[in-house]
C-alpha positions in Angstrom: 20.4 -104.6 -120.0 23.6 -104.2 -121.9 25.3 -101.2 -122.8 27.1 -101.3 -126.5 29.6 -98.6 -126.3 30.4 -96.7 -129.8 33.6 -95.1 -130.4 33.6 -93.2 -133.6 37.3 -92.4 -135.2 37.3 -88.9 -136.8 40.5 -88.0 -138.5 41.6 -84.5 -137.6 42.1 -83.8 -141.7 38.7 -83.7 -141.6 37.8 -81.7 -138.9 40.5 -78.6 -140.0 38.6 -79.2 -143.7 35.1 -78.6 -142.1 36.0 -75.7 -139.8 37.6 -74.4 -143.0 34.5 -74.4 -145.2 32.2 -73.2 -142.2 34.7 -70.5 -141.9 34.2 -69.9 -145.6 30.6 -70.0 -146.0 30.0 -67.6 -143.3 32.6 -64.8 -144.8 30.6 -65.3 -148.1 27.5 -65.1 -146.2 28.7 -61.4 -144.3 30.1 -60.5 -147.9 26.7 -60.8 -149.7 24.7 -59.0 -146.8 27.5 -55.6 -147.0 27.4 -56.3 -150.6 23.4 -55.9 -151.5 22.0 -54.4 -148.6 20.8 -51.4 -148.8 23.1 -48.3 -148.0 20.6 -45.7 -146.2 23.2 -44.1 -144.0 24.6 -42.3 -147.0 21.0 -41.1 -148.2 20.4 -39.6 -144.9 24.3 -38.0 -144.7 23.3 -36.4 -148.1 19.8 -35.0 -147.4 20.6 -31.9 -145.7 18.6 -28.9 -144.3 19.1 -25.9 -145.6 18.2 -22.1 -144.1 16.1 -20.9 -147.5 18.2 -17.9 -149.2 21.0 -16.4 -151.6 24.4 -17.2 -150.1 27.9 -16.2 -151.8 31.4 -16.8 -151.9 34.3 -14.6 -153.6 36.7 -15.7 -155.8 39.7 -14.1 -157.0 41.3 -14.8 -160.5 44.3 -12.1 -160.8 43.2 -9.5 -158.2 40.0 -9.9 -159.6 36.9 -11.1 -157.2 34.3 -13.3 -158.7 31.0 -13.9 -156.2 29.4 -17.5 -156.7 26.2 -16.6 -155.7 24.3 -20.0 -154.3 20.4 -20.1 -153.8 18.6 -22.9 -151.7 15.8 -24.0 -150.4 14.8 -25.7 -147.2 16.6 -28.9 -148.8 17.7 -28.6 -152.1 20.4 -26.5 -154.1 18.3 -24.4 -156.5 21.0 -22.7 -158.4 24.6 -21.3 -158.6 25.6 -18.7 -160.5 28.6 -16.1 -161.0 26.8 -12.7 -160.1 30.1 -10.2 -160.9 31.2 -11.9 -164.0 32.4 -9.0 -166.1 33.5 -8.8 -170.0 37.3 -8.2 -169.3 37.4 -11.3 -166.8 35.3 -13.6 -169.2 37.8 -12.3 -172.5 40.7 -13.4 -169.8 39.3 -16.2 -168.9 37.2 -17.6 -171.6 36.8 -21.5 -170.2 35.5 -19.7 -167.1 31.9 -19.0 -167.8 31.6 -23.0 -169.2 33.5 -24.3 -166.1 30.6 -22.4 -163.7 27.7 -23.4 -166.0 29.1 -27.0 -165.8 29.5 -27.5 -161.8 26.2 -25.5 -161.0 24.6 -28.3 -163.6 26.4 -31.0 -161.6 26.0 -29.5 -158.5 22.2 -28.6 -158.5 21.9 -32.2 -160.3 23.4 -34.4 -157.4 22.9 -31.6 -154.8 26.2 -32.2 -153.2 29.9 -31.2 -153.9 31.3 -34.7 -153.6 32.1 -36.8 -156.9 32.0 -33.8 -159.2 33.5 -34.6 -162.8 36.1 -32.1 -163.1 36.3 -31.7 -167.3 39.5 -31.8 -169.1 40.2 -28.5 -170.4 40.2 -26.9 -166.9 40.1 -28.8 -163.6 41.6 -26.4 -161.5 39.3 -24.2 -162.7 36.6 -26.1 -162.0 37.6 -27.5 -158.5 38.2 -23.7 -157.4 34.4 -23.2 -158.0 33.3 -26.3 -156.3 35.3 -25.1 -153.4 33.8 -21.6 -153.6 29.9 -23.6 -154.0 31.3 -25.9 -151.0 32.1 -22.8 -148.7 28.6 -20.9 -149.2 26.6 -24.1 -148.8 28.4 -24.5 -145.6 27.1 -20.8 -144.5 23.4 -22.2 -145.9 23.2 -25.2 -143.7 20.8 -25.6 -140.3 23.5 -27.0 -137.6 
């Protein structure tokens, strides 16, 4: 019997070039999978139980208090509205009553306080209610 021994040259150029592409494809590989697979951690963050009921939050425009009044149920945001809104405040403050009509739409629509559009004409307006919504969800939800 006779043994043919085989010796097979590789050049090291192409080793680095295939470690390089295998490298490659399996970055492109991870980034497709975090790309399209589908993100269920945030649909569970965002369904949250509520305890069922009318829950406020005062806001003050120039010594004036305001109540958002927020009303859920076990796991939805039902609707917000201003409860104390009185002529003078609304003649002061006439952007106010479209700025609350606005983020209860938003807010009921997405059921959350995150990614609100904030409009144009009055954004601090506006974020002040979200933050006042914010703070009597956060008396609404089951720990």
């Amino acid at each position: 019997m006779s043994s043919k021994t085989k010796i097979v040259v590789l050049h090291m150029k192409e080793i680095i070039y295939t470690a390089i592409f295998v490298v490659l494809g399996i970055l492109l590989i991870l980034l497709l999978v975090f790309m399209f697979f589908p993100k269920n951690k945030k649909a569970m963050d965002s369904a949250k139980e509520y305890m069922p009921g009318i829950y406020t939050s005062t806001v003050t425009l120039n010594n004036t208090d305001l109540e958002i009044e927020v009303t859920v149920s076990q796991n939805e945001i039902t609707s917000i509205r201003c409860v104390n809104l009185s002529e003078t405040v609304t003649t002061m403050y006439p952007l106010l009553q479209p700025a609350i009509e606005d983020m209860a739409d938003q807010v009921c629509e997405l059921q959350t306080t995150e990614n609100l559009v904030y409009p144009k004409e009055n954004p601090y307006t506006s974020q002040m209610i979200a933050n006042a919504i914010e703070t009597a969800l956060k008396k609404a939800v089951v720990k």
